[in-house]
N, C-alpha and C positions, 0 to 999 in steps of 0.2 A: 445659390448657383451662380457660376461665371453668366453675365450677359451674352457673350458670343460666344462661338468657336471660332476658327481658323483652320488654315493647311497644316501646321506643322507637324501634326502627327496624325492618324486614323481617327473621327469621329466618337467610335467607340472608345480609345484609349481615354480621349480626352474626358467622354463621362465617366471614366472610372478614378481617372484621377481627381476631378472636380471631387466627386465625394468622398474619396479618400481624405482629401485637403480639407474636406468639410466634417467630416469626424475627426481629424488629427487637431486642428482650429475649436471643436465643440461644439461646432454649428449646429452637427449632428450629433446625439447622444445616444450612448450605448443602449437598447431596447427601441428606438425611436425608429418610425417606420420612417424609409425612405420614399423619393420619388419614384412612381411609377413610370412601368415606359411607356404611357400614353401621356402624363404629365410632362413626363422630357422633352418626348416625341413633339407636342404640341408647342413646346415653347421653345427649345431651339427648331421647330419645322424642321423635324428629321425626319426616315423611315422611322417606324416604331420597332423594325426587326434589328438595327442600327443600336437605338438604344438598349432593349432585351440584351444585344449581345456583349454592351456596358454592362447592365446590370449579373446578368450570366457571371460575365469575370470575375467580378466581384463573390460571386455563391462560389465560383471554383475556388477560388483565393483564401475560401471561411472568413470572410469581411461581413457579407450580409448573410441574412437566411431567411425563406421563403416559408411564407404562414399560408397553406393554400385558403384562398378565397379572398383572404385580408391584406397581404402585399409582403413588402419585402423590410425585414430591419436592420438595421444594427446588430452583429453580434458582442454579444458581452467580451472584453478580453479585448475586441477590436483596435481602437484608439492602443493601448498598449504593444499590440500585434505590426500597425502600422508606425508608430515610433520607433519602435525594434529595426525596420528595415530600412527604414529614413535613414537612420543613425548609422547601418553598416553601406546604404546607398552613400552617403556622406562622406563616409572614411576613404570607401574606395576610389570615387568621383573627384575629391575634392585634397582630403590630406594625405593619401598618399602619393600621389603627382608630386605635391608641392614639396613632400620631404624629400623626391626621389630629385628635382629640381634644385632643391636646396644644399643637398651631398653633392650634385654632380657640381656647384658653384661654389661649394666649401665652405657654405654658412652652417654653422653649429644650431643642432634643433635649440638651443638655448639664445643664440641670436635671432631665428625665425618668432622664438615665442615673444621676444622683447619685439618687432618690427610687429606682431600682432600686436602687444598689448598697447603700441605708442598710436598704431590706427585704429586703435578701439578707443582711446582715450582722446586722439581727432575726430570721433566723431558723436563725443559727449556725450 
């Protein structure tokens, strides 16, 4: 688990993505129970309804699934589930800006690959 939080986004988002990060990382393993939200609750000093509504996200999303009495885990499939979204949050976030950037400047996707592959190779 992240040591703090901060402002920059809702409380709740921010535990759902900490564990997200932590099963995409392996921290967390597919069947492996996760934190409760009195475990969260007590260690970031949150409401506990705060992080239920973390962990909630996550059961809407099929990320975790709730064992009643026992707590809440990993779903199987997970880690693969949240790579999937990464990778199309990526595309969209990240490489198509920079292609639509790069058309509008007139560098060739073949030039943009070579200025990747010459800052990848700066930085060893």
């Amino acid at each position: 688990m992240k040591p703090t939080l901060d402002e920059s986004q809702p409380i709740f988002h921010q535990i759902a993505s900490m564990i997200k990060n932590d099963i995409i990382d392996g921290r967390l393993q597919e069947g492996e129970r996760v934190p409760s939200t009195n475990d969260l609750s007590r260690f970031y000093n949150i409401n506990p309804a705060t992080a239920r509504k973390g962990l909630q996200s996550l059961v809407d999303a099929n990320i975790i699934y709730k064992q009643r009495g026992v707590g809440m885990f990993v779903k199987e499939g997970a880690r693969h589930q949240l790579l999937d979204q990464r990778k199309k949050e990526f595309y969209s976030e990240y490489v198509a800006p920079l292609l639509q950037e790069a058309k509008r400047i007139n560098l060739s996707t073949e030039t943009v690959i070579e200025l990747i592959s010459k800052h990848k190779g700066e930085e060893g």
